[in-house]
TORDO-458345 format. One record per residue (C-alpha): chain; residue in one letter; y, z, x. Coordinates in pm, 1 decimal. Layout:
R   chain   resn      north         up       east
R       A      A          Y          Z          X
...
This chain:
R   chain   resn      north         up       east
R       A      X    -5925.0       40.4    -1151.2
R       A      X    -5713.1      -13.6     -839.3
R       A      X    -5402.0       24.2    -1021.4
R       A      X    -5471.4      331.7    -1174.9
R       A      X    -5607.4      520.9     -812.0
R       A      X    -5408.3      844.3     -651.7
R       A      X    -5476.8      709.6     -329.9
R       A      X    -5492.0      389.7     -127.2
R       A      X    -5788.9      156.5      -93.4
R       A      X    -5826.1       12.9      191.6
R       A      X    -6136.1     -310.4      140.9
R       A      X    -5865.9     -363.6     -191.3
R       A      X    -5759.6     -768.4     -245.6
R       A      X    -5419.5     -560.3     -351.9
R       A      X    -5167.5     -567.7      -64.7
R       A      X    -5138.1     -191.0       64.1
R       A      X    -4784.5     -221.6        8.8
R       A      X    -4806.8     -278.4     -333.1
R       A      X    -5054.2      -14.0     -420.6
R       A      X    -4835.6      260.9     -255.0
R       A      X    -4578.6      124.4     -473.7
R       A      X    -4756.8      122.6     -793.2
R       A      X    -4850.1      506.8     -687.2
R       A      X    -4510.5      606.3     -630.7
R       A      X    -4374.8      420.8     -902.4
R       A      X    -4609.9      633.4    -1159.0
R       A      X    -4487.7      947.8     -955.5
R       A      X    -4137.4      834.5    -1122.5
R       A      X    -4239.7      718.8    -1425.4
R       A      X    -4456.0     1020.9    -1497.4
R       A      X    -4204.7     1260.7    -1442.3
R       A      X    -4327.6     1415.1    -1105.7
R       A      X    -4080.0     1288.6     -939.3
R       A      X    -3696.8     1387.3    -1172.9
R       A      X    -3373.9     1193.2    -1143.9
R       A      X    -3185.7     1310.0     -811.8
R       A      X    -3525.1     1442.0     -670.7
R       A      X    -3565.1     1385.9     -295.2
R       A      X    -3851.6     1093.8     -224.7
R       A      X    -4101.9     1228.4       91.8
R       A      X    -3990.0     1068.3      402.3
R       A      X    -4166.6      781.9      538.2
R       A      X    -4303.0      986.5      790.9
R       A      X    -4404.0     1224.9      533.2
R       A      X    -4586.8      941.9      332.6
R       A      X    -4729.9      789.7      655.2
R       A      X    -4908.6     1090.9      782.2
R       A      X    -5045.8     1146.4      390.3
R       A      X    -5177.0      794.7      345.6
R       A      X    -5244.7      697.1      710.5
R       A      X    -5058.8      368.7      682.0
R       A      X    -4803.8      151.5      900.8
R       A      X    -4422.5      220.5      885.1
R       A      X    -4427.4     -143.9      796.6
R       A      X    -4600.8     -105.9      501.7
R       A      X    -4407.5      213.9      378.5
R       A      X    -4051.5        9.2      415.3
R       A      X    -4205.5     -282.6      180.5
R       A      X    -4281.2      -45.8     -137.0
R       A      X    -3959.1      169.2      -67.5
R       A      X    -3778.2     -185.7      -32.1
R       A      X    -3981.2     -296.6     -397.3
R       A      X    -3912.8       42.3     -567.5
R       A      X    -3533.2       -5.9     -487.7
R       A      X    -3510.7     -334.6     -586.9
R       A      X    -3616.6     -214.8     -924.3
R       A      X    -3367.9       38.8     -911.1
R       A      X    -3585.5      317.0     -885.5
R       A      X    -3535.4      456.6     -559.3
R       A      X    -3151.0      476.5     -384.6
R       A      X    -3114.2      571.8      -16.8
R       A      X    -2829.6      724.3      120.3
R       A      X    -2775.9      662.1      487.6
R       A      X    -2812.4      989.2      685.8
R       A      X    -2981.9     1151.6      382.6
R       A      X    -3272.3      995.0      288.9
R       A      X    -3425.7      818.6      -67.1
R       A      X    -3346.3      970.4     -378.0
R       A      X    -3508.1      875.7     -736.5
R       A      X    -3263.8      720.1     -879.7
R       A      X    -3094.5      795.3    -1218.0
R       A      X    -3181.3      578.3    -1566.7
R       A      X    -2991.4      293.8    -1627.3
R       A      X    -2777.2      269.6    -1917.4
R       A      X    -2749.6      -14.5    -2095.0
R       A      X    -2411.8     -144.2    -2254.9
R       A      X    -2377.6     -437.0    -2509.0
R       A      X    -2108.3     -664.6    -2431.6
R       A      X    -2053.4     -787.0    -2809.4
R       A      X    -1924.1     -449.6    -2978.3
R       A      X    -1627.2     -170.5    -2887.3
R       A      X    -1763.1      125.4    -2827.7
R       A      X    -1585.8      411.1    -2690.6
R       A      X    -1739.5      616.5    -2366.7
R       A      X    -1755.8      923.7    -2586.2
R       A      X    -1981.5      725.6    -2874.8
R       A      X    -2198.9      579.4    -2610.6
R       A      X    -2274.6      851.9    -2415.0
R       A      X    -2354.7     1075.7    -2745.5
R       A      X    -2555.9      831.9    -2900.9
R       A      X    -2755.3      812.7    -2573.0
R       A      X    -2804.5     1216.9    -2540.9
R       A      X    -2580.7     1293.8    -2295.0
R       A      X    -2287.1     1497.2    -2278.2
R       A      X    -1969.5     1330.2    -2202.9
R       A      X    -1690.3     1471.4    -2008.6
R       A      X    -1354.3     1331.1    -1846.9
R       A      X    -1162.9     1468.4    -1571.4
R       A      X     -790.0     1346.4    -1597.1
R       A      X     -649.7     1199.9    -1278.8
R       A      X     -320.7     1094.6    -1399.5
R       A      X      -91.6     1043.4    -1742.7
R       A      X      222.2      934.0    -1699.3
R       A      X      490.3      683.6    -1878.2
R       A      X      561.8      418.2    -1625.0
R       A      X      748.2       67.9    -1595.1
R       A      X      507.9     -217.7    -1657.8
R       A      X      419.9     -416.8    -1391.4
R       A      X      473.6     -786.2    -1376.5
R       A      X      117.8     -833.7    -1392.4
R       A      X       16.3     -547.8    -1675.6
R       A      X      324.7     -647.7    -1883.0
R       A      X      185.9    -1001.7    -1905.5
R       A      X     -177.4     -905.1    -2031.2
R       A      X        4.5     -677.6    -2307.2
R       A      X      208.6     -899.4    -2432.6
R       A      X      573.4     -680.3    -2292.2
R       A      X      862.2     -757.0    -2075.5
R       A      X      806.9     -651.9    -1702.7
R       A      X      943.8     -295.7    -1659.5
R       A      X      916.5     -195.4    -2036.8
R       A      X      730.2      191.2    -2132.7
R       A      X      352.2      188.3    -2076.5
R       A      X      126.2      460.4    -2091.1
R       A      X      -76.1      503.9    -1809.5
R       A      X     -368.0      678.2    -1789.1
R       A      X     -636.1      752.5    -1532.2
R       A      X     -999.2      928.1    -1633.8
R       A      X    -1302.7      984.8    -1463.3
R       A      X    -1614.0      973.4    -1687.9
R       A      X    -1887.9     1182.2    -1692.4
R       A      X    -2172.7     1203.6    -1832.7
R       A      X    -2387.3     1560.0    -1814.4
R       A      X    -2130.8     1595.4    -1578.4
R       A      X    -2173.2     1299.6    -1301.0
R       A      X    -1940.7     1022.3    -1238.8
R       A      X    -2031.1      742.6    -1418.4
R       A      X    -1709.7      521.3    -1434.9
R       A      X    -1368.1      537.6    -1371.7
R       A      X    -1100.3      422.0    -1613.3
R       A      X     -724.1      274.5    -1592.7
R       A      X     -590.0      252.1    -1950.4
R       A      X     -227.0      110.6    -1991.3
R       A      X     -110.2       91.0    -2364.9
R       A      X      214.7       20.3    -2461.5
R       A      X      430.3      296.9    -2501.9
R       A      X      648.6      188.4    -2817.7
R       A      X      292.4      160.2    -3051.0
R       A      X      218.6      504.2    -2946.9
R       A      X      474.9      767.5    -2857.6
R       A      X      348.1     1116.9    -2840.4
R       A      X       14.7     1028.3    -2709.8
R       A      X       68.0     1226.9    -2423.2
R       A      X       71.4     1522.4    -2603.1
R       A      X     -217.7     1479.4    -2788.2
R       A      X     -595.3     1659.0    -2667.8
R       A      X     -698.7     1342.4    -2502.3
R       A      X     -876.6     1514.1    -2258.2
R       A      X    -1207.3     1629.0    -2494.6
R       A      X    -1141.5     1355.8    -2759.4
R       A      X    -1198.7      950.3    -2785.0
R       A      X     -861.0      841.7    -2683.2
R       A      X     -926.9      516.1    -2959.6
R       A      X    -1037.5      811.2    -3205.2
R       A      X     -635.7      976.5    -3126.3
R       A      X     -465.7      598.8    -3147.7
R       A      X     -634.6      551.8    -3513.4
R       A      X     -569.5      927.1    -3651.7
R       A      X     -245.5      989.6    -3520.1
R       A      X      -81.3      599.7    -3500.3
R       A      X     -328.9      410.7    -3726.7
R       A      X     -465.8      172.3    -3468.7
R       A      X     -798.0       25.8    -3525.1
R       A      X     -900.8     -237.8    -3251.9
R       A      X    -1044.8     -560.3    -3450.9
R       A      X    -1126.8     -767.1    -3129.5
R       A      X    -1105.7     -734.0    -2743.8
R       A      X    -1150.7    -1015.0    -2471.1
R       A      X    -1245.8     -886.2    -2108.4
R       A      X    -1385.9    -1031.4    -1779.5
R       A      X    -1691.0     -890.4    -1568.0
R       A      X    -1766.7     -943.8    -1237.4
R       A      X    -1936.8     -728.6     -928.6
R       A      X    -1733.8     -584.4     -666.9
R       A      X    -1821.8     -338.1     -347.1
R       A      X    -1670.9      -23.0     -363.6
R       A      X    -1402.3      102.4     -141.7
R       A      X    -1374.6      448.1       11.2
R       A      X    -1138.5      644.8     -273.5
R       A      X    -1334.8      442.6     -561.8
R       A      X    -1687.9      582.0     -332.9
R       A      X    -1550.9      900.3     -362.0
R       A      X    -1463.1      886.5     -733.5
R       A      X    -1768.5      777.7     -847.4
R       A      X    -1982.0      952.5     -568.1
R       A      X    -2182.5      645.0     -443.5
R       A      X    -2168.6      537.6     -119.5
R       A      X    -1934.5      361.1       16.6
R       A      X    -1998.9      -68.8      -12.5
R       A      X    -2212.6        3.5     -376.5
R       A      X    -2239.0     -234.0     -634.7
R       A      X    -1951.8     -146.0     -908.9
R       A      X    -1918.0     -322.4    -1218.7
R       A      X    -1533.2     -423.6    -1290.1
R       A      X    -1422.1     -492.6    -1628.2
R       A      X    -1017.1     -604.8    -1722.1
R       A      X    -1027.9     -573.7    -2069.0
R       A      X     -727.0     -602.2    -2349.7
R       A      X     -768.2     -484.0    -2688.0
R       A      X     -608.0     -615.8    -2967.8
R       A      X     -491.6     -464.2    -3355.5
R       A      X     -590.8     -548.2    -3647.3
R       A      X     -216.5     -726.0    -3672.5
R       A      X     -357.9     -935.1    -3346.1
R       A      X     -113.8     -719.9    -3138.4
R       A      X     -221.5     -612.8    -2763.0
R       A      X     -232.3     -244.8    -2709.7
R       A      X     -428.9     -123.8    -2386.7
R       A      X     -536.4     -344.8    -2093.3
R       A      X     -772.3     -180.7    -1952.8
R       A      X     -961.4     -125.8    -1646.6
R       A      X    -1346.5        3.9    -1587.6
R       A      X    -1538.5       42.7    -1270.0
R       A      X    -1880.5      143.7    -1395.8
R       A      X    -2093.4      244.2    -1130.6
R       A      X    -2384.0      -36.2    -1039.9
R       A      X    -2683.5      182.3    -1039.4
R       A      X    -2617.4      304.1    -1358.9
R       A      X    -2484.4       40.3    -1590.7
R       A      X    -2672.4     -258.5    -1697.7
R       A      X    -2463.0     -504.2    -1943.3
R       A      X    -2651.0     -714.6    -2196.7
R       A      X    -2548.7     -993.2    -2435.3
R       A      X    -2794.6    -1166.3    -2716.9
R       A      X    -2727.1    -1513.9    -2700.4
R       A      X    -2800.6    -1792.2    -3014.2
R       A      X    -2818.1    -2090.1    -3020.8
C-alpha cells in the first residue's frame, strides 16, 4: 500500500507532498527519529527523494502543523518534544503531574522574597494594597527542560515561615498543607495565548515570538479564603489544555 512505502511513488493519485509526509511522520512515530533529534535538511531530503523544494516545504509545513516538527531560524527543524496534556477541571501540582507522567521534575528558583502587594495582586487576594505577600518565582522542569515558568504570590499573614521551608525539591501546596494546614477546595483562572518576549524566550528556551500559554489563577481555602494568585506561562509546544464538557 502507498501509505505504508519507504519511498515515494511517483504514477501515485497521493499528492507527493503528502506521501513524504506520511514517511517522515512514521520516521517520528517509530522512534527513528527521538525528541530534539535534528530533521535532514531539505536539501538533504531533496537530493534522497529527487523531489521539488516546493514539495519538501508542504510536508515540513504539515508535520509542523501537527506539532511534530519545530524549526528554529538559523538552525534548522528539530522533532519536536510530546505534548503534555493538562485537564483544566482538577488542581494538580507541577510536581504530581510531571511524576504521574514519568518525568522528573525539577525547579530552579529565580526569586523569594516578602514584598508589598501591588494594587493589582492585592485585589485578586483579597488584601489591602501594600500588605506582606510572598513572592515567588520558579522555573519548571521537567527531565530537566523548561517547561513553564511560575509567579506565585500568597499572602504572607496565612503563611509565615514559608520561606524557610525546602520549597525548592518539594510541592510548594504539599509545604502550605503540612506546615500551615491549607488545602485548596476550588480555584478560578483565565487562559489565553500570548507571544513570548525576549527574557520569557530565554526562560523557557523557545524562540523568541512562540506560542505561550498564560494562566492568572487564584486559589481559594477550604474557609473560601484567597491564598496565591498565581501566574503560569506554559510553553505552547508542550502543553495542550483539555476540558470534558456535558451537557
Amino acid at each position: 500500500m502507498v501509505e505504508r512505502a519507504n519511498h515515494i511513488i511517483r504514477d501515485s493519485k497521493v499528492p507527493l507532498y503528502h506521501q513524504l509526509y506520511d514517511l517522515l511522520r512514521r520516521k517520528i512515530l517509530g522512534g527513528e527519529w527521538r525528541p530534539g533529534d535534528m530533521v535532514p535538511s531539505e536539501s538533504a531530503i531533496i537530493a534522497q527523494y529527487r523531489i521539488s523544494r516546493a514539495t519538501v516545504r508542504q510536508a515540513f509545513d504539515a508535520l509542523v502543523r501537527d506539532g511534530l516538527v519545530y524549526r528554529q531560524r538559523g538552525r534548522g527543524s528539530f522533532v519536536a518534544h510530546p505534548t503534555i496534556e493538562q485537564g483544566i477541571g482538577r488542581i494538580i501540582t507541577f510536581t504530581e503531574d510531571m511524576r504521574q507522567r514519568g518525568f522528573a521534575p525539577g525547579t530552579k528558583i529565580l526569586s523569594a522574597e516578602v514584598v508589598p502587594a501591588p494594587e493589582s495582586i492585592a485585589k485578586e487576594l483579597g488584601i489591602g494594597a501594600g500588605d506582606e505577600t510572598i513572592r515567588l518565582e520558579r522555573l519548571r522542569l521537567a527531565d530537566d527542560e523548561p517547561m513553564s515558568l511560575e509567579e506565585s504570590w500568597l499572602v504572607h499573614r496565612i503563611c509565615r515561615g514559608l520561606l524557610q521551608l525546602d520549597y525548592r525539591s518539594r510541592s510548594l501546596r504539599e509545604l502550605l498543607e503540612v506546615h500551615f494546614g491549607l488545602r485548596w477546595a476550588r480555584a478560578k483562572q483565565t487562559i489565553r495565548a500570548i507571544s513570548a518576549s525576549h527574557p520569557l524566550a530565554d526562560r523557557l528556551s523557545v524562540p523568541v515570538n512562540s506560542a505561550v500559554l498564560y494562566i492568572e489563577r487564584v486559589s481559594f481555602s477550604e474557609e473560601d479564603v484567597p491564598v496565591e494568585f498565581l501566574r503560569l506561562h506554559h510553553r505552547g509546544d508542550r502543553y495542550v489544555l483539555y476540558g470534558e464538557l456535558r451537557r
